[in-house]
Structures are given as structure tokens and as C-alpha cells.
PyMOL commands that place a pseudoatom at each C-alpha (Angstrom):
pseudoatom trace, name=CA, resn=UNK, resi=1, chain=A, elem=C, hetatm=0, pos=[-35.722, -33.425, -44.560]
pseudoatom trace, name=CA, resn=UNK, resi=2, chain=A, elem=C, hetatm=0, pos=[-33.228, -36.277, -46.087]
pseudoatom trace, name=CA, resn=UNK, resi=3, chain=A, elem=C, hetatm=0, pos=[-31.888, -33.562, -49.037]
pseudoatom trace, name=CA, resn=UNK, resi=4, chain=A, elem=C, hetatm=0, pos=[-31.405, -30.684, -46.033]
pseudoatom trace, name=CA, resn=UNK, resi=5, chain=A, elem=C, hetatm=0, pos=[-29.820, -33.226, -43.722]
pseudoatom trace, name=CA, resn=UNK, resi=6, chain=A, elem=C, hetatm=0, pos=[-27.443, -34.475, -46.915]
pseudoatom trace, name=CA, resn=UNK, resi=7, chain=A, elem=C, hetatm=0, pos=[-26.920, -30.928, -48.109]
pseudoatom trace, name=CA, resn=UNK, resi=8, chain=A, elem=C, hetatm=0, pos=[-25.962, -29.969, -44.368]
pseudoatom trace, name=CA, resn=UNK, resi=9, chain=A, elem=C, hetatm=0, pos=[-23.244, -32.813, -44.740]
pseudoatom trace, name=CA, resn=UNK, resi=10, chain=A, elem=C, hetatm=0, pos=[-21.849, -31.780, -47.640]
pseudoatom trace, name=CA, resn=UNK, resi=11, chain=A, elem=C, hetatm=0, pos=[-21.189, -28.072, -46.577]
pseudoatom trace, name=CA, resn=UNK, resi=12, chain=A, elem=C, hetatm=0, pos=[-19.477, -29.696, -43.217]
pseudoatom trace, name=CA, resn=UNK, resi=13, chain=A, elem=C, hetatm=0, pos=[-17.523, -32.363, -45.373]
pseudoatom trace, name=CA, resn=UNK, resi=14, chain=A, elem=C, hetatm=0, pos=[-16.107, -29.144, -47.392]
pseudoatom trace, name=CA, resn=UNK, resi=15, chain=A, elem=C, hetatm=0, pos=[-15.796, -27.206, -44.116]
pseudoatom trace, name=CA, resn=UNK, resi=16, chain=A, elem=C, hetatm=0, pos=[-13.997, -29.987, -42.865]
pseudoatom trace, name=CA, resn=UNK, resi=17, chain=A, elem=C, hetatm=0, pos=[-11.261, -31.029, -45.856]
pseudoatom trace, name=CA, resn=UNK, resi=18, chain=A, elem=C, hetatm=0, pos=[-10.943, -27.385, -46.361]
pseudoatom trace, name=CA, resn=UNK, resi=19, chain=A, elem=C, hetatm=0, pos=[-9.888, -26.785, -42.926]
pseudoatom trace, name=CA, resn=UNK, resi=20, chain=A, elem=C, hetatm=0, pos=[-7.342, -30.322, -42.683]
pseudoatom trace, name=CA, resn=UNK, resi=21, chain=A, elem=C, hetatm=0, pos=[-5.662, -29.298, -46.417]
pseudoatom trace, name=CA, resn=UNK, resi=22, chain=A, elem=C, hetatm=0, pos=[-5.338, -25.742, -45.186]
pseudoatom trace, name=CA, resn=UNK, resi=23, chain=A, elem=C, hetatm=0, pos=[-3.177, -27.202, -41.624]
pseudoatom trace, name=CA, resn=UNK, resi=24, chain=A, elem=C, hetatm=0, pos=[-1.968, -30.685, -43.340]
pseudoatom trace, name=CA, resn=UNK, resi=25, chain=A, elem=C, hetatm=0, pos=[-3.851, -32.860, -40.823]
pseudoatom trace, name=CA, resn=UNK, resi=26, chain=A, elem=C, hetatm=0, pos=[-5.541, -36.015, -41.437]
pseudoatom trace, name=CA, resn=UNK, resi=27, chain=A, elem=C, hetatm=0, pos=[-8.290, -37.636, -40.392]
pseudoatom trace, name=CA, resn=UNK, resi=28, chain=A, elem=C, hetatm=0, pos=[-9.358, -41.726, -39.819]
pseudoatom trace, name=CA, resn=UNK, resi=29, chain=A, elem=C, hetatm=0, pos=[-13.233, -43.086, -39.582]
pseudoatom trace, name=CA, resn=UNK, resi=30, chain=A, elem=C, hetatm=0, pos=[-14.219, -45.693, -37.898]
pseudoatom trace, name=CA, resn=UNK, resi=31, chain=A, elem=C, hetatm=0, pos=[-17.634, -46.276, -38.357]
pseudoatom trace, name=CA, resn=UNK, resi=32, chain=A, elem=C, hetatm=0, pos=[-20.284, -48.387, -36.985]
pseudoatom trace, name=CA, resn=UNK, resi=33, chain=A, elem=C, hetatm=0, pos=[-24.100, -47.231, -37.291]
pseudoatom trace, name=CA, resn=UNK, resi=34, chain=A, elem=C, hetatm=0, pos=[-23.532, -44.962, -40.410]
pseudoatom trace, name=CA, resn=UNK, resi=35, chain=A, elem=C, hetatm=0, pos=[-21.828, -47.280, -42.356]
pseudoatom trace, name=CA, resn=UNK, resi=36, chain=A, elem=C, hetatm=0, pos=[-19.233, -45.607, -44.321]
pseudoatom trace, name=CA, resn=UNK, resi=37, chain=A, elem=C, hetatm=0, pos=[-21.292, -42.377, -45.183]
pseudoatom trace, name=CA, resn=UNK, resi=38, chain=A, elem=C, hetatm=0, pos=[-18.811, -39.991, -42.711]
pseudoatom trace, name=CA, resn=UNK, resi=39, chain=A, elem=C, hetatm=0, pos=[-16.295, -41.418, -45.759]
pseudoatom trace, name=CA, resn=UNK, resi=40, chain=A, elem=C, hetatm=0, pos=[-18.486, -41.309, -48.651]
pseudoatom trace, name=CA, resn=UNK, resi=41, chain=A, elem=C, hetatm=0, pos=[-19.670, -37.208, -47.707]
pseudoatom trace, name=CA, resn=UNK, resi=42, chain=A, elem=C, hetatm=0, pos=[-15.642, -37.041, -47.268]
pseudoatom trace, name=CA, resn=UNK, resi=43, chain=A, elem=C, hetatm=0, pos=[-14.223, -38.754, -50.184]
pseudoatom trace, name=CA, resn=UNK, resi=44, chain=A, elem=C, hetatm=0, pos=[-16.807, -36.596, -52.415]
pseudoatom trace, name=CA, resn=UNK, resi=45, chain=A, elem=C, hetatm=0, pos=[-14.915, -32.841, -51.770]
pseudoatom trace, name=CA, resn=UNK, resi=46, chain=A, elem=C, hetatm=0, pos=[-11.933, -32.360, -53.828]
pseudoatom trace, name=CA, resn=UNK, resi=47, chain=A, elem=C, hetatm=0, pos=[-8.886, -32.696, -51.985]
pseudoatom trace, name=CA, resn=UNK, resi=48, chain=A, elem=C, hetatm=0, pos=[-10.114, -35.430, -49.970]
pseudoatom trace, name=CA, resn=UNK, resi=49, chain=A, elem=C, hetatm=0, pos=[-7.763, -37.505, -50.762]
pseudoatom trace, name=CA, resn=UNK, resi=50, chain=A, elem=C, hetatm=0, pos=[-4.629, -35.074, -49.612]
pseudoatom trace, name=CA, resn=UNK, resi=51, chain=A, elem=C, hetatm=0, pos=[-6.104, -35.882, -45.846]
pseudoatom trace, name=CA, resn=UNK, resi=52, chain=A, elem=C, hetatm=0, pos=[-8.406, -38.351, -45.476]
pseudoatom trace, name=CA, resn=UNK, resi=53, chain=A, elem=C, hetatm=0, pos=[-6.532, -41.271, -44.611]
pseudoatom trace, name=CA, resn=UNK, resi=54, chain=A, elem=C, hetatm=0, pos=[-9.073, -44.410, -44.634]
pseudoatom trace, name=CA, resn=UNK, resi=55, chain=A, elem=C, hetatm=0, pos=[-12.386, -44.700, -43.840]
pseudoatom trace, name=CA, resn=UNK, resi=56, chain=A, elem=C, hetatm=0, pos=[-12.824, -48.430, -41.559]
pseudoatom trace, name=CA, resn=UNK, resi=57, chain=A, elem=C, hetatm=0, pos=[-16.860, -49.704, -41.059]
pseudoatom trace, name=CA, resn=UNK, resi=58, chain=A, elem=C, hetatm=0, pos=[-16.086, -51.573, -38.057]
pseudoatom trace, name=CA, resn=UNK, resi=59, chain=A, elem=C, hetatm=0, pos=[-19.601, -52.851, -37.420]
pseudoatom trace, name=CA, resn=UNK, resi=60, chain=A, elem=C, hetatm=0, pos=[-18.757, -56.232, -35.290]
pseudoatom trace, name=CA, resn=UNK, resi=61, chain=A, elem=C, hetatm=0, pos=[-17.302, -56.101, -32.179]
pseudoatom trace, name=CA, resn=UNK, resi=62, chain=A, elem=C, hetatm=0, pos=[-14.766, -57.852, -33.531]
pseudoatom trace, name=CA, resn=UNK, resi=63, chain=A, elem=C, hetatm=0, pos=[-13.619, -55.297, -36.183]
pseudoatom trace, name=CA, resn=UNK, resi=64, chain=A, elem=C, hetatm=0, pos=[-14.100, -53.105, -33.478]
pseudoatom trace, name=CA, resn=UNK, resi=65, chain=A, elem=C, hetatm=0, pos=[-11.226, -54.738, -31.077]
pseudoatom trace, name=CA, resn=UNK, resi=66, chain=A, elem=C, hetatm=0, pos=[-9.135, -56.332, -33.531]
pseudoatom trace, name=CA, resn=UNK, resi=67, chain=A, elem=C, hetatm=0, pos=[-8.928, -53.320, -36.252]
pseudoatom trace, name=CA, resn=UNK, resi=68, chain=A, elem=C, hetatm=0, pos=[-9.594, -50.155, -33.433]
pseudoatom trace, name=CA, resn=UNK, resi=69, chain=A, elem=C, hetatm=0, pos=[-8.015, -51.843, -30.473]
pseudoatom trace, name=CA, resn=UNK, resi=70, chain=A, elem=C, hetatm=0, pos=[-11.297, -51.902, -28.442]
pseudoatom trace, name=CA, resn=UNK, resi=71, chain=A, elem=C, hetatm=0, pos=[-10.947, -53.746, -25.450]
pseudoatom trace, name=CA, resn=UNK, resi=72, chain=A, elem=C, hetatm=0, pos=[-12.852, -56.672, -25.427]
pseudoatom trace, name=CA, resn=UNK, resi=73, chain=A, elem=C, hetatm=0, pos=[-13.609, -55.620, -21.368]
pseudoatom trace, name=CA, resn=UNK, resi=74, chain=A, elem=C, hetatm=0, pos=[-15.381, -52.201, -22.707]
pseudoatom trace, name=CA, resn=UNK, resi=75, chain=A, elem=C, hetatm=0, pos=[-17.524, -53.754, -25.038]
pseudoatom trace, name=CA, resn=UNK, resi=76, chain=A, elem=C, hetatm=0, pos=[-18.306, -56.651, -22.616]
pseudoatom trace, name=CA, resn=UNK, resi=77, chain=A, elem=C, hetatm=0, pos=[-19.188, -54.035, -19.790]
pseudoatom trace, name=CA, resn=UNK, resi=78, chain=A, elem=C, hetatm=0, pos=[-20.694, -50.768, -21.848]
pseudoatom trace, name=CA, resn=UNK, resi=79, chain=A, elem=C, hetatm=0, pos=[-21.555, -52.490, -25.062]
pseudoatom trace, name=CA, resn=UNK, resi=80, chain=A, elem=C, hetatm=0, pos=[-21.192, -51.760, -28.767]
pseudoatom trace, name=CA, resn=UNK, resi=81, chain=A, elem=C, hetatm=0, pos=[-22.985, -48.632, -28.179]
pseudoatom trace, name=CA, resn=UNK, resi=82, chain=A, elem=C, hetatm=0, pos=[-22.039, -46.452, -24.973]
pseudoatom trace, name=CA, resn=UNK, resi=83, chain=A, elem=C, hetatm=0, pos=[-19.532, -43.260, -24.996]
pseudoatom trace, name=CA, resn=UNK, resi=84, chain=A, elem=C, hetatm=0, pos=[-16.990, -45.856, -23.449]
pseudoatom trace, name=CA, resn=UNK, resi=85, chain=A, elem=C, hetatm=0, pos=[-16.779, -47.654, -27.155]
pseudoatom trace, name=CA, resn=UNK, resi=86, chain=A, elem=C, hetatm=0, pos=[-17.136, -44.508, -28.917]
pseudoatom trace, name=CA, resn=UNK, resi=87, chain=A, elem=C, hetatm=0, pos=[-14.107, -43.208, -27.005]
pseudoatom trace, name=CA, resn=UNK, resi=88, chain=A, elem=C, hetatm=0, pos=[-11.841, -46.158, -27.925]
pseudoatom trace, name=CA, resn=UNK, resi=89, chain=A, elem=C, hetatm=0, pos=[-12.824, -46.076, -31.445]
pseudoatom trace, name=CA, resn=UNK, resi=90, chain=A, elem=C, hetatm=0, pos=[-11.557, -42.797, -32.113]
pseudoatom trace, name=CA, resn=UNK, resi=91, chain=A, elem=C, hetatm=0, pos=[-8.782, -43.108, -30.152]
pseudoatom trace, name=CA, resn=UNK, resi=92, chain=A, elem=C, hetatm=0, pos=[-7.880, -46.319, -31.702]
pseudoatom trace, name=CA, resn=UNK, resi=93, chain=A, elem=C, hetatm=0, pos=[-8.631, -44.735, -35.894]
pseudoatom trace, name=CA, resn=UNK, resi=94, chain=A, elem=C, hetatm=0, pos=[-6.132, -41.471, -35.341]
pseudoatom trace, name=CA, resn=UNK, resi=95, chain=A, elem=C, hetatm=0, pos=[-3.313, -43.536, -33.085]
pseudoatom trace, name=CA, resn=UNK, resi=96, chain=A, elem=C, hetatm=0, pos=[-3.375, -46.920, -34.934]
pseudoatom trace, name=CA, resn=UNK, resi=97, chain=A, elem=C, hetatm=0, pos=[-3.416, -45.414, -38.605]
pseudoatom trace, name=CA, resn=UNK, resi=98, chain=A, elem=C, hetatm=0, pos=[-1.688, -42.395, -37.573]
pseudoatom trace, name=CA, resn=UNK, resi=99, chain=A, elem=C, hetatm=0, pos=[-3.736, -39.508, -38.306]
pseudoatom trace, name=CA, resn=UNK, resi=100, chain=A, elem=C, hetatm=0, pos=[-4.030, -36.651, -36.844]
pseudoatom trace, name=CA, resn=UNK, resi=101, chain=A, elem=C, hetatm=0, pos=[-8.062, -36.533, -35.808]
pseudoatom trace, name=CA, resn=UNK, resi=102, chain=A, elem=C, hetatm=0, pos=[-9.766, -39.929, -35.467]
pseudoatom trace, name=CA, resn=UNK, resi=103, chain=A, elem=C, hetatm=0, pos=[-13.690, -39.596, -35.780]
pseudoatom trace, name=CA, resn=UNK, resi=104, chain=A, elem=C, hetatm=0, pos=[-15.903, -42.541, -34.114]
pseudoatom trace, name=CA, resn=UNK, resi=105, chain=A, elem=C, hetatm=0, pos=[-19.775, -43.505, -34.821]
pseudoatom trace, name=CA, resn=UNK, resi=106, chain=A, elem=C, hetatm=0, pos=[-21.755, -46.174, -32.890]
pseudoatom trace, name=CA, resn=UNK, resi=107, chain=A, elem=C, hetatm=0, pos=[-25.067, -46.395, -32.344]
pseudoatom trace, name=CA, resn=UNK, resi=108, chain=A, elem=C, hetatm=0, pos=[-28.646, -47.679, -32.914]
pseudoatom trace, name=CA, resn=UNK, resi=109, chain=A, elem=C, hetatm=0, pos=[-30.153, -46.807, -36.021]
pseudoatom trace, name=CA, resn=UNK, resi=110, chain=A, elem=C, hetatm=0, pos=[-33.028, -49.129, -35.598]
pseudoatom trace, name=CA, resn=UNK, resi=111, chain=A, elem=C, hetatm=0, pos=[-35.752, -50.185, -36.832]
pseudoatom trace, name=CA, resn=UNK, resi=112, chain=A, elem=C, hetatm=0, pos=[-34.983, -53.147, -34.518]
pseudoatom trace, name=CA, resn=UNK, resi=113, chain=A, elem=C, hetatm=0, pos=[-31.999, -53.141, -31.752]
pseudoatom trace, name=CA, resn=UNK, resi=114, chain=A, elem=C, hetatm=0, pos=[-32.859, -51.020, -29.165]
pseudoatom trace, name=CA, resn=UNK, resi=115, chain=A, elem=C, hetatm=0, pos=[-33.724, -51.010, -25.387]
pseudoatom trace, name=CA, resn=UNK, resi=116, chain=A, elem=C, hetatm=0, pos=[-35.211, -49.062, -22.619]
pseudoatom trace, name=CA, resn=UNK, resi=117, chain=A, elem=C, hetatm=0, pos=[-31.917, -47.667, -21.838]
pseudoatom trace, name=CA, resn=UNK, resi=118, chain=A, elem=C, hetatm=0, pos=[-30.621, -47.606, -25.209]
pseudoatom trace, name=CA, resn=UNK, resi=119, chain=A, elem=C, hetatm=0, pos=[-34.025, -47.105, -27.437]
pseudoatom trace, name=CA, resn=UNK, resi=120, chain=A, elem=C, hetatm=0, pos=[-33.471, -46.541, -31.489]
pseudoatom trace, name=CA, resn=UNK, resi=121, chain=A, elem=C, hetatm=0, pos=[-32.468, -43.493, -32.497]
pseudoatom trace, name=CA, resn=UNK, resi=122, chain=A, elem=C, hetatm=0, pos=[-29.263, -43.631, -29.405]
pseudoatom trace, name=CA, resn=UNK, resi=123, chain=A, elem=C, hetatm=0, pos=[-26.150, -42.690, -31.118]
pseudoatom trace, name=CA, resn=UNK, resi=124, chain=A, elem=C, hetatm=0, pos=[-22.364, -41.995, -29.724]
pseudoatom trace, name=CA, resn=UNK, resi=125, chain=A, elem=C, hetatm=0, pos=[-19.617, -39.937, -31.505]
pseudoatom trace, name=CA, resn=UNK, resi=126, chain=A, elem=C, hetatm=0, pos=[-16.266, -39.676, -30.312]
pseudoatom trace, name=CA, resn=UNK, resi=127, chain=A, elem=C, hetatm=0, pos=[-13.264, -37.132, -32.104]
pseudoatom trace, name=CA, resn=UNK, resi=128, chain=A, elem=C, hetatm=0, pos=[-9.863, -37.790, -30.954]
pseudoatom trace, name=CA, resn=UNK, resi=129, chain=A, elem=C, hetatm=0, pos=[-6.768, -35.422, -31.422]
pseudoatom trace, name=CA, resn=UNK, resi=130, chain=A, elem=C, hetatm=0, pos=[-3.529, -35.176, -29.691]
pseudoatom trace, name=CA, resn=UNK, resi=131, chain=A, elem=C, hetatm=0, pos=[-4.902, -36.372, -26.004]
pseudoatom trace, name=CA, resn=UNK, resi=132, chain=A, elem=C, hetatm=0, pos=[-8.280, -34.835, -25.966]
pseudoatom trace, name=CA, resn=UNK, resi=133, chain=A, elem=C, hetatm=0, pos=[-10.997, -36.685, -26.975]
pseudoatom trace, name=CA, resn=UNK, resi=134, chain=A, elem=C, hetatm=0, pos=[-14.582, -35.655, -27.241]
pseudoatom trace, name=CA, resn=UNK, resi=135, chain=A, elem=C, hetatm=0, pos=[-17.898, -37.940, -26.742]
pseudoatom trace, name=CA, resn=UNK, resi=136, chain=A, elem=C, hetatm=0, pos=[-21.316, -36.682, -27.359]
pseudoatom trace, name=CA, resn=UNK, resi=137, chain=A, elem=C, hetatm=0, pos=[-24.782, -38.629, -27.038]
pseudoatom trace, name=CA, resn=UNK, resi=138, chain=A, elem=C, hetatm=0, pos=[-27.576, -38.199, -29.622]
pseudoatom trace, name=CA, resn=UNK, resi=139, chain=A, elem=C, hetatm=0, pos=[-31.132, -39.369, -29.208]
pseudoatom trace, name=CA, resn=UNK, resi=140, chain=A, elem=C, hetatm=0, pos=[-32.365, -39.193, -32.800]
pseudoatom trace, name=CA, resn=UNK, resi=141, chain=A, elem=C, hetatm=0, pos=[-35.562, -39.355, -34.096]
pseudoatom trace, name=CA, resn=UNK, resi=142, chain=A, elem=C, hetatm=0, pos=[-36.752, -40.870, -37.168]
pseudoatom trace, name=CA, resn=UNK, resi=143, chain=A, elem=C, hetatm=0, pos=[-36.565, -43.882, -39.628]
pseudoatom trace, name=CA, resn=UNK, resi=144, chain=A, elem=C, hetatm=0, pos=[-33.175, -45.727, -40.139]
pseudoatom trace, name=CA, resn=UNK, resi=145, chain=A, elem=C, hetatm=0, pos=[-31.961, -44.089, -43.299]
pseudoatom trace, name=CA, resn=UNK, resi=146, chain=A, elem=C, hetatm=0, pos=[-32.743, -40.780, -41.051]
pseudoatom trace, name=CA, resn=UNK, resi=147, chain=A, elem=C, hetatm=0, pos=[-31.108, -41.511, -37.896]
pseudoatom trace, name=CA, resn=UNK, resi=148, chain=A, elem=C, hetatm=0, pos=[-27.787, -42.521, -40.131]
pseudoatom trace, name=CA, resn=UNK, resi=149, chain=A, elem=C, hetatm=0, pos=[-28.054, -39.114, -41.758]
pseudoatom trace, name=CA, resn=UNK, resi=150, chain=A, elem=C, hetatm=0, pos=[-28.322, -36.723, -38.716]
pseudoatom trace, name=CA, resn=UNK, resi=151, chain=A, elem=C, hetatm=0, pos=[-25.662, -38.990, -37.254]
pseudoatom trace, name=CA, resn=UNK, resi=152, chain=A, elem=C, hetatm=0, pos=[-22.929, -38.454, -40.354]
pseudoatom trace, name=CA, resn=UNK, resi=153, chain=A, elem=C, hetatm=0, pos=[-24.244, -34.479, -40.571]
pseudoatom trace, name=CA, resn=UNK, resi=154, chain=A, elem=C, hetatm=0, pos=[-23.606, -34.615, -36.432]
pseudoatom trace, name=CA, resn=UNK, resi=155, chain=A, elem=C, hetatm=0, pos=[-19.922, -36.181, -36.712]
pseudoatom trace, name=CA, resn=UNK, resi=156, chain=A, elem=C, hetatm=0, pos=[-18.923, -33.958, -39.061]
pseudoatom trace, name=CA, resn=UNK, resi=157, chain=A, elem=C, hetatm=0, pos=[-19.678, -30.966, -36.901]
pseudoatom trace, name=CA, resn=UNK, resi=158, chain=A, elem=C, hetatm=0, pos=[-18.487, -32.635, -34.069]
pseudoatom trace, name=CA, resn=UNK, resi=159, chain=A, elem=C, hetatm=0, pos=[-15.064, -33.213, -36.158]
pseudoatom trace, name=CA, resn=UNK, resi=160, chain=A, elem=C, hetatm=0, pos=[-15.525, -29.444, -37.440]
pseudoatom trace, name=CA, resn=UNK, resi=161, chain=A, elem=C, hetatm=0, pos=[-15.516, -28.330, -33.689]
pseudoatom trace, name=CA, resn=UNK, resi=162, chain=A, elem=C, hetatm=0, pos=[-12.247, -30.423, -32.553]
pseudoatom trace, name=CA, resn=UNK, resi=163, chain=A, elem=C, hetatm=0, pos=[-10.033, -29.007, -36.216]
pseudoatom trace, name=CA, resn=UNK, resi=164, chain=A, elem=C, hetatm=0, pos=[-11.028, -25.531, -34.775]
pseudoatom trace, name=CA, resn=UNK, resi=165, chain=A, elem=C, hetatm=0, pos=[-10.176, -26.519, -31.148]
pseudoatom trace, name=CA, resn=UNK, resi=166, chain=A, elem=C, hetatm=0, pos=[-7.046, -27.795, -32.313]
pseudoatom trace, name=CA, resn=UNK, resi=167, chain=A, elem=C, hetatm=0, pos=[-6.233, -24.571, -33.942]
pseudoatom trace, name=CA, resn=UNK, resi=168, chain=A, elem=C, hetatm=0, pos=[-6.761, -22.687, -30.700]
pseudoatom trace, name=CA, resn=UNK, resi=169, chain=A, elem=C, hetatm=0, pos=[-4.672, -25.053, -28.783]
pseudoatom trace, name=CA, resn=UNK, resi=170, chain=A, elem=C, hetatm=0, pos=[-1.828, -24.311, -31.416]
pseudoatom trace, name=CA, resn=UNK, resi=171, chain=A, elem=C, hetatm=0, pos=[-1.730, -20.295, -32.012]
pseudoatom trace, name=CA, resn=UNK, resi=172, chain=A, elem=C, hetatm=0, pos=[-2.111, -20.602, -27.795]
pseudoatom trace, name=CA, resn=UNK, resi=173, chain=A, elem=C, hetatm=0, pos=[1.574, -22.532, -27.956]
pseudoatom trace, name=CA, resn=UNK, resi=174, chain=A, elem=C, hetatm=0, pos=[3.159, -20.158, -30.428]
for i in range(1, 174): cmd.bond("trace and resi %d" % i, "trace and resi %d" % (i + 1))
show_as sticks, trace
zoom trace
């Protein structure tokens, strides 16, 4: 399951820089439960580096406010890990490093961590682009190294989905 869920990344990483080089947009990661591999799966297409902007693993709340602008109220409220969080850090990686898409991941990846509201495997993503910006919820199953796999191969769609919404959004104002 770990190649297909790697191998699944890797088709939406090219899907992805494909799409950006082909428009000239640029994306920013913030990244909390996966840890950098949203950048690694982008950094390894060619071309990466003509939009891919920076990759920040804001795993403290701290990073979180002081790099993404998080407000310390959110995190204080929702916690770490709520669509409130994921929201800001997206928002925060495309308008504070000036990208075009800003991509968000924060979660539980367990083993330890979770609760009954939040239990292992809960994991927000957040894409921001020009004053929309998207949220979904996972409940993942599986090990760690499994949960931070489905949730890099899940933000990459989700990021796929927003470039292609974009595009509608611009043909609609032409």
C-alpha cells in the first residue's frame, strides 16, 4: 500500500508542477503532520523549481504564528489541529511568501496524540488562492508513516483541484 500511496503522489506532484509551469503560478507549503514530504514529492518533478517557492515544516505552534501568521487566539481556541488552523496556514504560506496557491497540512499522525474528538489518523488540509480557500477533514487509517502518506497524496489532489478551479475562475473573466 506505501509504494501505491507514494506512486499516487508522484503522478499528482507532476500533475501539479505541470499545471503551475504551464500558468506561471506558484505555490508555498506549510506543513505540520507530513513533515516536508508535500515538498520533497514536489521538489522531485523537473521544473519544480520554476514554481515552487519554499516548502516551511511549521510543526510548533510557534512556527505556526510567528512564520504563517496564525493567531495565537485560533490555536488557543481550535488547536494545532482543527480546519480553523489549517485555514490560516494556507492563507498565511501564499500571502506572506507571495505565491500564488498556499497548501496547509495539520494533523495527527499518531501513534500517540490523539483524543476522542480528535483520535489518530485526524488530519486537516487547507489550499488558498486569490480569496477562496478550501478545508477538508481526513480520518485516516493506519500506522504513522501511513497516515503521513495518504495525507501528502490527499494535499496534492486537494492542491490539483484548486489550480483547476483557478483556471475556471480565469477563462470565466476573459
Amino acid at each position: 500500500m506505501e509504494n501505491k500511496l507514494r506512486t499516487r503522489a508522484k503522478e499528482l506532484a507532476d500533475q501539479v508542477v505541470c499545471n503551475l509551469v504551464s500558468h506561471g503560478w506558484t505555490v508555498t507549503s506549510s506543513e505540520s503532520c507530513t513533515g516536508g514530504l508535500i515538498s520533497a514529492e514536489l521538489v522531485g518533478v523537473a521544473g519544480a523549481s520554476n514554481v515552487f517557492s519554499q516548502g516551511l515544516i511549521t510543526y510548533s505552534n510557534q512556527s505556526k504564528e510567528s512564520l504563517l501568521g496564525v493567531r495565537h487566539e485560533t490555536l488557543e481556541l481550535f488547536g494545532a489541529v482543527s480546519p480553523q488552523t489549517a485555514r490560516e496556514m494556507a492563507f498565511g504560506s501564499r500571502v506572506c511568501y507571495q505565491s500564488d496557491f498556499g497548501l496547509s497540512s495539520t494533523g495527527i499522525a499518531g501513534p500517540d496524540g490523539g483524543s476522542e474528538s480528535k483520535p489518530v489518523g485526524t488530519v486537516y488540509l487547507s489550499c488558498s488562492y486569490e480569496g477562496n480557500t478550501l478545508v477538508r477533514h481526513y480520518a485516516f487509517s493506519g500506522d504513522r508513516n501511513t497516515v503521513r502518506d495518504k495525507a501528502t497524496a490527499a494535499a496534492l489532489e486537494l492542491l490539483l483541484d484548486c489550480i483547476r478551479e483557478k483556471e475556471k475562475e480565469d477563462q470565466l473573466c476573459e
